[in-house]
C-alpha positions in Angstrom: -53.8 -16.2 -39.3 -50.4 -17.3 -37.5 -47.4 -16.3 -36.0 -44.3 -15.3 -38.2 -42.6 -17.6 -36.2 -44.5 -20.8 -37.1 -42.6 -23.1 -39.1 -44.7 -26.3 -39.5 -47.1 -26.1 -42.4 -45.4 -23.4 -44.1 -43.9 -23.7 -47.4 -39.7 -23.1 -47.5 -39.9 -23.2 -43.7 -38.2 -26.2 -41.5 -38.2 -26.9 -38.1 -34.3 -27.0 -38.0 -34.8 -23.3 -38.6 -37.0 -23.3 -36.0 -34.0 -25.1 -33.6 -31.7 -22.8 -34.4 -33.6 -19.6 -33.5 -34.7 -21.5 -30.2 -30.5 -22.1 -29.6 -29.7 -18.7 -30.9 -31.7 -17.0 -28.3 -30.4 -18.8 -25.4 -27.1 -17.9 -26.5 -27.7 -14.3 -26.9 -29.2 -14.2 -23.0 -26.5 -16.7 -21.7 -24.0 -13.9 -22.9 -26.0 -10.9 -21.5 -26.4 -12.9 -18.3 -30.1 -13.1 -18.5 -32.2 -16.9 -16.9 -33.2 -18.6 -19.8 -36.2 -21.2 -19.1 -37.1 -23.4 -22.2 -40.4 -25.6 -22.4 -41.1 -27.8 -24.7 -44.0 -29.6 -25.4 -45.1 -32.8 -27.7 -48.8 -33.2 -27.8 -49.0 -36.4 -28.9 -52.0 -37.3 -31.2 -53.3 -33.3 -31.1 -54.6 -33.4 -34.5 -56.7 -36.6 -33.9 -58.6 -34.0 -31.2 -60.1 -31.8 -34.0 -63.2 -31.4 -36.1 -63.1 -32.6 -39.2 -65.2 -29.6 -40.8 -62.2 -27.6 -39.5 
């Protein structure tokens, strides 16, 4: 179970399509005026955090 918008791990899916959804939607609010607040965040190691039985 995951997001429609995941794009790591998923087959035909890139992260550059990820980057251009991300850009498209500050665009579209820039144009309609809107405050646009991005975060991103690199956890580092994240995967070296998990069960293994997982």
């Amino acid at each position: 179970l995951h997001s429609s918008n995941q794009v790591g791990f998923q087959l035909g899916r890139k992260t550059t399509q990820a980057l251009v959804s991300v850009v498209d939607r500050i665009s579209r609010a820039f144009e309609k005026g809107e405050v646009t607040i991005c975060v991103l965040l690199d956890f580092q190691k994240a995967f070296d955090l998990t069960y293994g039985s997982m």
